[in-house]
VEXBALUM-631640 format. One record per residue (C-alpha): residue number from 0; residue in three letters; x, y, z. Coordinates in steps of 0.25 Angstrom, whole numbers, plus 5000, padded with zeros to 4 digits. Layout:
REM VEXBALUM-631640
    nr   rest   east   north     up
   NUM    Ala      X       Y      Z
...
//
This chain:
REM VEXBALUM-631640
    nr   rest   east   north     up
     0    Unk   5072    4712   4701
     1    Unk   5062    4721   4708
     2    Unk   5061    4736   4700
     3    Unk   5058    4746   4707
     4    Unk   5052    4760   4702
     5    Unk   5051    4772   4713
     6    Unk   5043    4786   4712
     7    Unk   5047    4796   4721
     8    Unk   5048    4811   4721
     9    Unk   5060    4813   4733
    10    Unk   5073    4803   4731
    11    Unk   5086    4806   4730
    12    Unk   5092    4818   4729
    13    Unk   5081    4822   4739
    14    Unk   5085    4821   4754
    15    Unk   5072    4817   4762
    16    Unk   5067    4804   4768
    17    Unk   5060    4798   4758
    18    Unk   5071    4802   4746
    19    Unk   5082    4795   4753
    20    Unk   5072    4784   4757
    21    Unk   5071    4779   4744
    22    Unk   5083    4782   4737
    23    Unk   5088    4773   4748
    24    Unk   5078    4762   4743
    25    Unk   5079    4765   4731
    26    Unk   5094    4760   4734
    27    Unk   5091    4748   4742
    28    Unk   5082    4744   4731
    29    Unk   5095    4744   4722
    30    Unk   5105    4736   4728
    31    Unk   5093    4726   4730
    32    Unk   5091    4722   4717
    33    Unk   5078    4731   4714
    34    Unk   5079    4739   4702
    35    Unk   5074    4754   4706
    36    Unk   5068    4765   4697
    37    Unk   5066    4778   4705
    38    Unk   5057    4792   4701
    39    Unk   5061    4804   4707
    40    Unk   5061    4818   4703
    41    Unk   5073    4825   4699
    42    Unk   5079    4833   4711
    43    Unk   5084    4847   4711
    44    Unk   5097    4842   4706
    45    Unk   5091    4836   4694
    46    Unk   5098    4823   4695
    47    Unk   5096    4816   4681
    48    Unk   5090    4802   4681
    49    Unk   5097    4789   4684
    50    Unk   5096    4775   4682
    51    Unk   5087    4772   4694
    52    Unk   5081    4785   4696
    53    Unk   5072    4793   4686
    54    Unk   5070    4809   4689
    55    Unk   5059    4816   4685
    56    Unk   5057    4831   4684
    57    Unk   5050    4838   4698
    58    Unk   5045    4851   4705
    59    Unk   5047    4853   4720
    60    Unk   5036    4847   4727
    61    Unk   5028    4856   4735
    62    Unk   5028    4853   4750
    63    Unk   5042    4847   4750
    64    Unk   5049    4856   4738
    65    Unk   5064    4848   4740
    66    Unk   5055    4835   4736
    67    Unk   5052    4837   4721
    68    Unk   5039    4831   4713
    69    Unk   5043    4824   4701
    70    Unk   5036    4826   4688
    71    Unk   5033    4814   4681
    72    Unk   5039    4813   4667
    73    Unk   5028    4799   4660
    74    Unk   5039    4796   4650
    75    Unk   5050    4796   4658
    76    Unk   5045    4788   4670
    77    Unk   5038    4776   4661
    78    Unk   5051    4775   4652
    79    Unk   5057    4773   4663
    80    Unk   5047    4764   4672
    81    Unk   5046    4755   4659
    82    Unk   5059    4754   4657
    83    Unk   5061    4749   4672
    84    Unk   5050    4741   4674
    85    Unk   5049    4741   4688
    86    Unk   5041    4731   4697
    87    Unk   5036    4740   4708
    88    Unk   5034    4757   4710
    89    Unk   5037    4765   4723
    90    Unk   5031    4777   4723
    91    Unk   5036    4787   4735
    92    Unk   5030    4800   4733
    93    Unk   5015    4802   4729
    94    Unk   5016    4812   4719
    95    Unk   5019    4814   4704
    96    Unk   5029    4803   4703
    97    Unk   5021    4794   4712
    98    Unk   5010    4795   4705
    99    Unk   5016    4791   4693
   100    Unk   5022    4779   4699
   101    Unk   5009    4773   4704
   102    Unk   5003    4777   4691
   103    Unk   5013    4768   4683
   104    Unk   5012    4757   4693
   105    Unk   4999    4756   4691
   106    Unk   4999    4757   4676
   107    Unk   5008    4746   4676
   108    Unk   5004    4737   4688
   109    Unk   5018    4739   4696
   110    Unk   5016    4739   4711
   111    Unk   5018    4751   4716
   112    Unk   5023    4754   4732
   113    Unk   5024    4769   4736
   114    Unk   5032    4774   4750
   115    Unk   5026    4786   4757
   116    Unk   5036    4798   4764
   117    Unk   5030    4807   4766
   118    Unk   5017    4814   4774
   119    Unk   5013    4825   4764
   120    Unk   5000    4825   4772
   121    Unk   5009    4832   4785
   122    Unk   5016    4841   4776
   123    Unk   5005    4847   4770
   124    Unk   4999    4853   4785
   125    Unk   5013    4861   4783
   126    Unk   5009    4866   4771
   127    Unk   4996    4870   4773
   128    Unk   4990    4860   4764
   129    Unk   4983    4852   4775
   130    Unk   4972    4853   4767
   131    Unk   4977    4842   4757
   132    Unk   4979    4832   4764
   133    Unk   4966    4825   4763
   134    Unk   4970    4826   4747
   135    Unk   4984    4819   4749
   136    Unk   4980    4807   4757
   137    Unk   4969    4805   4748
   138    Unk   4980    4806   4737
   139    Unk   4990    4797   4745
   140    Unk   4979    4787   4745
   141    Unk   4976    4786   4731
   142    Unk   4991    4787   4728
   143    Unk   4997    4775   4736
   144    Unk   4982    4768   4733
   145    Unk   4989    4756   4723
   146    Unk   5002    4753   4732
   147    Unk   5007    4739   4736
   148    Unk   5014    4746   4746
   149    Unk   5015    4760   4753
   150    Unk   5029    4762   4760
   151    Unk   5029    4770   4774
   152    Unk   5041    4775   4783
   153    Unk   5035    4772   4796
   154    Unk   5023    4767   4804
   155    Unk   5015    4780   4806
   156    Unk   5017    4783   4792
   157    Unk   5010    4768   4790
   158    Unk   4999    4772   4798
   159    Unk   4995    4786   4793
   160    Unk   4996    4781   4780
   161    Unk   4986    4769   4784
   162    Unk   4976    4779   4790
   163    Unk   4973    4786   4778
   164    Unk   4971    4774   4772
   165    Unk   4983    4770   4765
   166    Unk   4988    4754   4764
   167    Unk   4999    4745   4759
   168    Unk   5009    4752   4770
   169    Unk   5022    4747   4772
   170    Unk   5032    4754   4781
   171    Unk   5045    4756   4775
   172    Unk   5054    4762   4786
   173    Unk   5066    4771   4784
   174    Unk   5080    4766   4788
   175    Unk   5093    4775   4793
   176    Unk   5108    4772   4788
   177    Unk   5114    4771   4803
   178    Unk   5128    4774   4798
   179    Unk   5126    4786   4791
   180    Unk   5116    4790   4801
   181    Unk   5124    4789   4817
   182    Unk   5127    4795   4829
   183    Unk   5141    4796   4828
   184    Unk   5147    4811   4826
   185    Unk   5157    4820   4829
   186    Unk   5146    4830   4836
   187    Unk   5155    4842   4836
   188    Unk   5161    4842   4823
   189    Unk   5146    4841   4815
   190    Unk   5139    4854   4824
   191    Unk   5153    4862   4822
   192    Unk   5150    4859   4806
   193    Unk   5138    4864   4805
   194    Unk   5140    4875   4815
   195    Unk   5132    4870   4827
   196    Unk   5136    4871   4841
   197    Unk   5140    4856   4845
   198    Unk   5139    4857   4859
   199    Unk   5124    4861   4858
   200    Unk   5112    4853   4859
   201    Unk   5109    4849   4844
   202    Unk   5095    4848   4840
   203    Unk   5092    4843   4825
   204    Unk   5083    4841   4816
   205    Unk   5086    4837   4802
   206    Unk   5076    4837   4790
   207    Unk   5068    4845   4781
   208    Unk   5066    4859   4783
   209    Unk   5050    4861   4780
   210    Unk   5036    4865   4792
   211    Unk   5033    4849   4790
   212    Unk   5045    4845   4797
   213    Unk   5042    4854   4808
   214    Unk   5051    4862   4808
   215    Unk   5044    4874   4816
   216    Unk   5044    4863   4828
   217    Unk   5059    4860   4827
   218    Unk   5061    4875   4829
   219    Unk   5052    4877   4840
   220    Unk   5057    4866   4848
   221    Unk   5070    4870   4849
   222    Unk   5064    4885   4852
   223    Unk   5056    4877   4863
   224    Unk   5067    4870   4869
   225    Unk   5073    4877   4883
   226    Unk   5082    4889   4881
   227    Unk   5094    4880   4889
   228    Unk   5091    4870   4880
   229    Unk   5090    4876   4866
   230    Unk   5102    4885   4870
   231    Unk   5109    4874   4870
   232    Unk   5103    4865   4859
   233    Unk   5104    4869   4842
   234    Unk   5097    4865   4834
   235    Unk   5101    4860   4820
   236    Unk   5092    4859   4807
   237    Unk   5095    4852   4794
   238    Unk   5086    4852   4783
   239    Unk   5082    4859   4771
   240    Unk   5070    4865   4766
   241    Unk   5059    4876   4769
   242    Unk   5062    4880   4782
   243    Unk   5077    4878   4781
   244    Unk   5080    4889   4790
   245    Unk   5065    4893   4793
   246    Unk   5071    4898   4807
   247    Unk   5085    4904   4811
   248    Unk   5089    4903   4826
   249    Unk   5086    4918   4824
   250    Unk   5074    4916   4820
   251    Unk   5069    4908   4833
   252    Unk   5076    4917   4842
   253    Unk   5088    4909   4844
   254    Unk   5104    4911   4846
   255    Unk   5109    4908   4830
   256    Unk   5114    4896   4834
   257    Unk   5103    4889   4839
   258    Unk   5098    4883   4825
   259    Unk   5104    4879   4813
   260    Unk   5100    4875   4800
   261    Unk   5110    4866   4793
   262    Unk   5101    4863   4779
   263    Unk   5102    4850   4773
   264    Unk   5111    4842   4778
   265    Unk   5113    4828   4772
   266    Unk   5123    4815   4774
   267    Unk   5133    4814   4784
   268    Unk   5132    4828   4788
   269    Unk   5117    4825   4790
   270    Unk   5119    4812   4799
   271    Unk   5130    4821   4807
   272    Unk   5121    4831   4812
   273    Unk   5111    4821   4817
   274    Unk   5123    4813   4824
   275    Unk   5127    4825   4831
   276    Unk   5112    4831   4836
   277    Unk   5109    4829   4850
   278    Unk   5092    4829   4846
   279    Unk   5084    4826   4832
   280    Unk   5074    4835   4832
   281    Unk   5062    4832   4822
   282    Unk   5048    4838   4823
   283    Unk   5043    4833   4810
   284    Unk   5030    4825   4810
   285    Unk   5027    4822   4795
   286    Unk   5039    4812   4793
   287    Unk   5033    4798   4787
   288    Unk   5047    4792   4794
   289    Unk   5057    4802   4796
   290    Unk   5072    4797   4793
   291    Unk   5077    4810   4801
   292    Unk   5074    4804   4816
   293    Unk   5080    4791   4811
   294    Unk   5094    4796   4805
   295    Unk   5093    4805   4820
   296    Unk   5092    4793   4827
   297    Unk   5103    4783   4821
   298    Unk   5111    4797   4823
   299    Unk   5108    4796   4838
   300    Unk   5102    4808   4840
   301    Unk   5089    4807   4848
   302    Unk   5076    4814   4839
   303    Unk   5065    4821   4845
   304    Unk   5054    4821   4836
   305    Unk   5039    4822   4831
   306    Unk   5030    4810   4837
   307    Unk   5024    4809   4823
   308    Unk   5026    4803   4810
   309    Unk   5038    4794   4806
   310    Unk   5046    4800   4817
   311    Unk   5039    4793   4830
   312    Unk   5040    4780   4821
   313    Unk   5054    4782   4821
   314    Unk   5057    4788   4835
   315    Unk   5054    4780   4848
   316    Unk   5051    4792   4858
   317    Unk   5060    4792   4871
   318    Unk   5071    4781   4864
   319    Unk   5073    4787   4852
   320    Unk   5070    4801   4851
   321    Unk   5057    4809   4856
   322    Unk   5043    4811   4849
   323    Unk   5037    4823   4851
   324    Unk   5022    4828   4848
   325    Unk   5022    4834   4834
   326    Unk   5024    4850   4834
   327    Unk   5025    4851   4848
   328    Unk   5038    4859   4851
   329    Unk   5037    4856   4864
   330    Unk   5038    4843   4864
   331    Unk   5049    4844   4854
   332    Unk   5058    4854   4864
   333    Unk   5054    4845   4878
   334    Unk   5060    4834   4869
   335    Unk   5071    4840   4865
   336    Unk   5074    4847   4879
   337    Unk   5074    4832   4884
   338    Unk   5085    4826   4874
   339    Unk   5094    4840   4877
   340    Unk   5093    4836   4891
   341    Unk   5093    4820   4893
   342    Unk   5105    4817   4886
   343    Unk   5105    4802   4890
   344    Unk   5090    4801   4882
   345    Unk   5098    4808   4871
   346    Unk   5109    4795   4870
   347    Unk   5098    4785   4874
   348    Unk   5090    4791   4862
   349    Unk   5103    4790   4853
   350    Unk   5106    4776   4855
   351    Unk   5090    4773   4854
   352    Unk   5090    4780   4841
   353    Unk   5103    4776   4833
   354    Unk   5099    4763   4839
   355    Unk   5083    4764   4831
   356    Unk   5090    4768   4818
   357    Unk   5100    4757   4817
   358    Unk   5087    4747   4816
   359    Unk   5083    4756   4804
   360    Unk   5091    4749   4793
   361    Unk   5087    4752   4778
   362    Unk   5090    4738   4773
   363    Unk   5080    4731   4782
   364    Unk   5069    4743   4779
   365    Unk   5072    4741   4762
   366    Unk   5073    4727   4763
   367    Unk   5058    4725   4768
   368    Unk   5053    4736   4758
   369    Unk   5060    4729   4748
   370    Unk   5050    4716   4752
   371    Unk   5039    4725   4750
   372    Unk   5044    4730   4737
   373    Unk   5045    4717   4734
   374    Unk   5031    4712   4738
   375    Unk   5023    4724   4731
   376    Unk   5029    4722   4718
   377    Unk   5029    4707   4718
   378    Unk   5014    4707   4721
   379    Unk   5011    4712   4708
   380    Unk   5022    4705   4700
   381    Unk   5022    4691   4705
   382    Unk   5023    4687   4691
   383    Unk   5036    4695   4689
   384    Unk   5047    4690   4701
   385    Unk   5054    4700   4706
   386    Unk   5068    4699   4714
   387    Unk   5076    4706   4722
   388    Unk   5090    4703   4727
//
């Protein structure tokens, strides 16, 4: 039976892409047959450890400060890796816990496989700390340098990865759960719940709250947009973190209810208010996949976003949603004045879109990185068969 050690720094409880990622892995991998051993830091809860996850102390990390850095405790991590014994490490994250995990795979000649999220390299322009960023690809480099395999979300993360030189890339794709995530909704009864007026022109965006998202571009294109158009039109933000209510409808010159900040929303509240949009707006262009467009999508709900990134991978432009140059608010309002005004494009968009998403299964997406899981660890261990079920 194949065993399976994992180092990350975001998994469950956290909400974001790659956390939910590979907690959903993490369970796959379980009802496969593959026994799984995953470090994480402890979150703000403090959750104790369990039988298949091992928590380590952590500070907030620095550009993400909901995301924690763990703090690597030598003792308890080998008694526990000894114990277990396991056949390959995955490392997700390249910092304290990463590290610790290719150092122990290369003490102990165990394959090692990372999977890379996220573009600290965009993130850092809005920070100002472009100045680093020579020093973190030369560090990326050296970090994923010994891997059998490097796991990316999407094509254009594959080939910016392979321009600065990195190899052994595999693209492990992201899935949607199409009954969770749909178009079907009582429309009425989800804006009268959260206060929003459900005969207007609903405009969302959904994700975190922080400059790398552009956030600034997502207010100034609704701003943009016609004074007919945006009188009719809300628009409707849910997401937490530092900009969380950077803006009141106030604050731009608005009627106070023209924009509203729901916070974070989660489950089937969460996939209501996609359902129940008219438009997806998301002008973010450091995503590496972007599960936001995809749950939009098998929602039906047409997305207009940034023509870079994970999200063009996603998004065929004029089927089933709109690209859009990056920052440019213009663009961004022409697009969305469009969809406001051809409402046959809009149900073509859905169809196009629910229709893209129901293709997106996880099951056939985990069941060809399991192949590669099993091929990096066999390549060391031929001597030690390894099954699964």
């Amino acid at each position: 039976m194949l065993r399976v050690a994992l180092f990350t720094d975001t998994y469950a409880p956290d909400v974001n892409g790659a956390a939910l990622t590979l907690e959903r892995w993490i369970d796959y991998l379980e009802t496969h047959g593959v026994s799984t051993l995953v470090f994480a830091p402890e979150a703000d809860s403090h959750l104790p450890s369990g039988p298949g996850v091992e928590r380590l102390r952590s500070i907030p990390f620095l550009l993400y400060r909901e995301c924690r850095l763990a703090i690597p405790n030598a003792k308890q991590i080998n008694e526990r890796l000894s114990a277990f014994s396991p056949h390959l490490i995955h490392v997700a994250t390249p910092f304290n816990l990463g590290l610790y995990g290719t150092s122990y795979a290369a003490k102990h000649h165990i394959p090692l496989v990372a999977s890379y999220h996220t573009h600290f390299d965009k993130y850092l322009e809005y920070y100002k700390l472009r100045w680093l960023e020579p020093a973190l690809w030369k560090y990326m480099l050296w970090f994923h340098r010994h891997c059998e395999r490097v796991y990316v979300p999407s094509r254009s993360t594959m080939e910016l990865l392979r321009n600065k030189g990195m190899s052994q890339l595999e693209i492990w794709s992201r899935g949607i759960d199409t009954d969770h995530f749909q178009p079907k909704v009582d429309r009425h009864a989800v804006w009268d719940k959260w206060g929003v007026r459900a005969d207007a022109f609903v405009i969302l965006y959904v994700g975190r709250l922080a400059p790398e998202k552009g956030i600034d571009t997502l207010l100034d294109t609704y701003l943009q947009l016609p004074d007919d158009v945006r009188a009719d039109s809300v628009l409707v933000i849910a997401g937490d973190g530092p900009l969380h209510k950077a803006k009141t409808a106030a604050d731009m010159g608005l009627p106070e209810h023209a924009v509203y900040w729901l916070g974070f929303v989660k489950g089937r509240e969460l996939a209501e208010l996609y359902a129940a949009a008219d438009v997806f707006l998301f002008p973010s262009t450091t995503e590496t996949f972007g599960n936001v467009v995809l749950e939009a999508m098998a929602s039906g709900t047409p997305v207009v976003g940034a023509d870079e990134g994970g999200v063009k991978d996603n998004l065929i432009h004029g089927k089933t949603g709109l690209l859009c140059p990056p920052g440019d608010v213009a663009a961004f309002a022409e697009a969305v004045h469009l969809l406001y005004e051809d409402v046959p494009l809009r149900r073509s968009m859905s169809i196009a879109g629910r229709a893209y998403s129901l293709e997106q299964t996880w099951d056939r997406i985990f069941e060809r990185l399991l192949d590669s899981y099993m091929d990096a660890a066999t390549l060391h261990l031929s001597s030690q068969p390894i099954t699964r079920i």
